[in-house]
N, C-alpha and C positions, 0 to 999 in steps of 0.2 A: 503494500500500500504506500509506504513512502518513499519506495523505490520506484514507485509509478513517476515519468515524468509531467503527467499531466495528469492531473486530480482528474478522480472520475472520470479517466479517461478512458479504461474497461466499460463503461454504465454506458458510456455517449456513444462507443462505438456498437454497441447491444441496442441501444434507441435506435440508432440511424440505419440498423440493420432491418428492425421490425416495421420502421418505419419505409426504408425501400419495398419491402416485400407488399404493406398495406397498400403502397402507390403503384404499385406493379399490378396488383390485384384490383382496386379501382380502373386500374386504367383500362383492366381485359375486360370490365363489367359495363364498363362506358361505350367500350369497342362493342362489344356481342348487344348492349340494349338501344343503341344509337347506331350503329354500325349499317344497318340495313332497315330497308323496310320491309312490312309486314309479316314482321315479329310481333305476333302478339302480348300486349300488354295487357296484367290486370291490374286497373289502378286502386281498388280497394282493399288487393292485398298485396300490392306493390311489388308486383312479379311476373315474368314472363310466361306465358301461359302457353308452352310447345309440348307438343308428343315427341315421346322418343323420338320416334322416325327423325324430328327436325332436328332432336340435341343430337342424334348421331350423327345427320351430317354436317352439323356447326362444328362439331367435334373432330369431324373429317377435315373440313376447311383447317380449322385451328384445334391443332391437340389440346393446345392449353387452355379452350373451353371447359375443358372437364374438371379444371379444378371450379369450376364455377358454376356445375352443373346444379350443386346443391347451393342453391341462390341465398346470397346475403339479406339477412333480417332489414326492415324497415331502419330499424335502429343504427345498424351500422349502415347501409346505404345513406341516413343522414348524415352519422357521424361523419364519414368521406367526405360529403358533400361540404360540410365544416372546415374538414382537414384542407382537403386540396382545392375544391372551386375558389375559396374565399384566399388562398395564399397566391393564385396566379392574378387574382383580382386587385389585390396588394402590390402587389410585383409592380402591375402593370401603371396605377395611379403614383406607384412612387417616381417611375418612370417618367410619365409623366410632368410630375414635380419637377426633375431636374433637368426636365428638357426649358421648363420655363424660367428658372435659376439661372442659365447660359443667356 
């Protein structure tokens, strides 16, 4: 621990790990529900409504659909939505800011 050269530098690298993986995982879920059309949606229980038949051949297109076959809760499709839409939106207004600073 005090041979660590950066405090909590084991913990930070452990967040920004689970933290890639969440955005990696967003991102396949945005691709597969945005991605095409007529994919059906249910919006009352905030999930894509396909038959096998379709997740197999999503699954075909993109293997990596299947980890997302078993579809993210309401809950954490908000929490995402918190994490990452609102930090590119951030990004982009601070951006902004220093365009008009010059």
């Amino acid at each position: 621990m005090l041979d660590d050269p950066e405090p909590g530098g084991g913990r930070v690298k452990a967040f920004r790990s689970k933290y890639d993986v969440m955005k990696a995982m967003y991102n396949l879920w945005k691709l597969l529900k945005h991605g095409e059309t007529g994919l059906p949606w249910d919006e009352s229980r905030r999930k894509l409504d396909c038959s096998d038949d379709r997740w197999e051949k999503k699954i075909k297109e993109n293997p990596d659909f299947k980890r997302i076959k078993k579809q993210p809760s309401r809950e954490l499709q908000e929490a995402w939505d918190q994490l990452f839409v609102n930090v590119v939106f951030l990004v982009f207004v601070n951006l902004e800011d220093d365009d008009e600073a010059t």
